[in-house]
C-alpha positions, 0 to 999 in steps of 0.5 A: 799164831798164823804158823799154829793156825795153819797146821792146825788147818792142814791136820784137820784137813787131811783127817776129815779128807785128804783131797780138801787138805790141799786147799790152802795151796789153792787159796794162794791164786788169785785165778786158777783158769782163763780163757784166751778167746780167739787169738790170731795165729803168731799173736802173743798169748800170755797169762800170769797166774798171781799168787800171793803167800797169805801165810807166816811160812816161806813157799816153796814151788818145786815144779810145773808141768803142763799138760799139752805141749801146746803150753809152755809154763815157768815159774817166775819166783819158786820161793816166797816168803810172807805176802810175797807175791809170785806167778806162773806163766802160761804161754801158748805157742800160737804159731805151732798150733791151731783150733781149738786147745786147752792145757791143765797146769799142775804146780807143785808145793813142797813147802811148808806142805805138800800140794799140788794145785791145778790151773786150767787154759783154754784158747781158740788159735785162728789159721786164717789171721796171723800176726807178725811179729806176735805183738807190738812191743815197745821196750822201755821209753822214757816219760814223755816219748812218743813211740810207734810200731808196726805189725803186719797182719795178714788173712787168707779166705775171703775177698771181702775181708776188712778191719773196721777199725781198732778199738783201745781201753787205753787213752794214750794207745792207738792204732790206723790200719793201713791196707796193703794189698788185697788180691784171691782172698789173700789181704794184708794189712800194716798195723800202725800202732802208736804210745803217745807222750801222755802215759803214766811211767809203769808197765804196759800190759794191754790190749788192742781189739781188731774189729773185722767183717767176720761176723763169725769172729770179729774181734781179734785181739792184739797183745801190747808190751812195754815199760815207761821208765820215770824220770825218778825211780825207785828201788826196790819197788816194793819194800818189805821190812820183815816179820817183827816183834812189838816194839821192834826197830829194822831199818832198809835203804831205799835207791833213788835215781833220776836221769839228771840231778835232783834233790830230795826235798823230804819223805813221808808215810801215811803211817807213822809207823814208817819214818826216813831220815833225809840225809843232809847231803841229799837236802842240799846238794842234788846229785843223780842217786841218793841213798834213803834209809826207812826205819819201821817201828812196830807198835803193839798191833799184830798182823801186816802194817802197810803204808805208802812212801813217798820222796818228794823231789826238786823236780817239778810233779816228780814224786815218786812213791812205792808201798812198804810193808811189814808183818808184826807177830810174837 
């Protein structure tokens, strides 16, 4: 049905006007253009353009190219199938350029179709500040750890110069800049900046805003990176059960890991549609990996089926959980 639906899209689309008949390739993205803003030079620039694969039909990206070597792009997963999700990475080499700079991503489909979709960045490079390194990176820390690191920034122009202070969306991310120097318009600051022991396990992808006296351009923004590993996790993260038929059974594992021995208590699904069967050796021995298998039963609704899984453990507000999915379809 969807596959017989596309086509038919694709057809008409090329008969009435070849230009729009590439629109079901640009329906993919989320976004297909940003702006970095004014960034210092050094920082870290990087942009995820998401796309998702609507479609019954696998993808395929054969290539990317950029259009100003001022932008280097990748492609982070070149095949998706059905409501697979991807990206394109865009990131902008701030320590070889300045002013002004803007690029035209062009990506290229050759499957199911051909297309080609356009992303768009623009970003403004300060020569004045810089960044080193680029951006506070703080690898992986386990749940509950306190981390700090540092960034040095650095100004050329005005005697004046100060950061006010550094604003952060985030409760657990914070920052105390420390001057270190200031003499013939040259000053230096140490950025302290600090991941408290209250996060939440999960990506850090976020920013701080360095608030100065330039009124010209007083917020500067400094790029955040890292990842709090649970004590439990999950693999895979998300689980895809495939395009089935009514009535149809397909049963996956699911990889549980802690970093000390748990039990698995039991697990459960807001739909039905999903069950596991908690083996006995997991119930009652706790060991640091179990193996889960989820079984999905498609019923008579056509289309995507989507739940949340969650495996309740033997260790105290540990329950992890994940999304699982499947596609039902003649």
């Amino acid at each position: 049905m969807f596959c017989k639906s596309l086509l038919v899209l694709i057809v008409t689309l090329a008969a009435a006007a070849p230009v729009s008949a590439q629109d079901w390739a640009a329906k993919l993205f989320e976004s297909t253009s940003h702006d970095f803003g004014s960034v210092a030079r050094g920082a870290k620039a990087e942009y995820e353009y998401a796309l998702n694969n609507i479609y019954v039909e696998d993808l395929h990206i054969a290539s990317v190219q950029s259009s100003c070597g001022c932008t280097q792009v990748q492609i982070k997963k070149a095949d998706l199938k059905t409501h697979e999700r991807g990206a394109i990475v865009a990131t902008i080499n701030t320590q070889s350029f300045t002013g002004q700079r803007g690029a035209t991503v062009t990506v290229t489909f050759d499957k199911p179709f051909y297309a080609e979709v356009q992303l768009h960045t623009s970003v403004y490079i300060r020569s004045d500040v810089v960044f080193t390194p680029g951006s506070a990176e703080f690898g992986t820390v386990d749940e509950g750890q306190k981390v700090e690191k540092k960034v040095a920034v650095s100004y050329a122009g005005r005697d004046d110069w100060k950061i006010l202070e550094v604003k952060s969306t985030n409760p657990h991310l914070s920052a105390v800049a420390v001057e270190t120097s200031r003499a013939g318009g040259q000053v230096a600051y140490n950025l302290e900046v600090r991941l408290d022991g209250e996060a939440a396990a999960g990506y850090l992808d976020d920013h701080l805003i360095l608030v100065t006296n330039d009124q010209g351009s007083p917020q500067i923004p400094l790029a955040l990176e890292g990842q709090v590993q649970p004590s439990v996790t999950i693999s895979p993260e998300s689980l895809f059960m495939g395009v089935v038929q009514p009535g149809q059974k397909v049963t996956k594992q699911l990889i549980v890991r802690g970093k000390k021995p748990f039990r698995v208590e039991s697990v459960t699904s807001k739909d039905p549609s999903f069950h596991a069967d908690v083996p006995a050796e997991s119930e009652t021995t706790a060991k640091t990996l179990h193996v889960i298998p989820v079984t999905f039963e498609a019923g008579d609704s056509l289309g995507k089926i989507l739940s949340t899984i969650r495996v309740h453990t033997s260790l105290v507000d540990t329950s992890p959980q994940l999304s699982a999915y499947a596609v039902v379809a003649h």
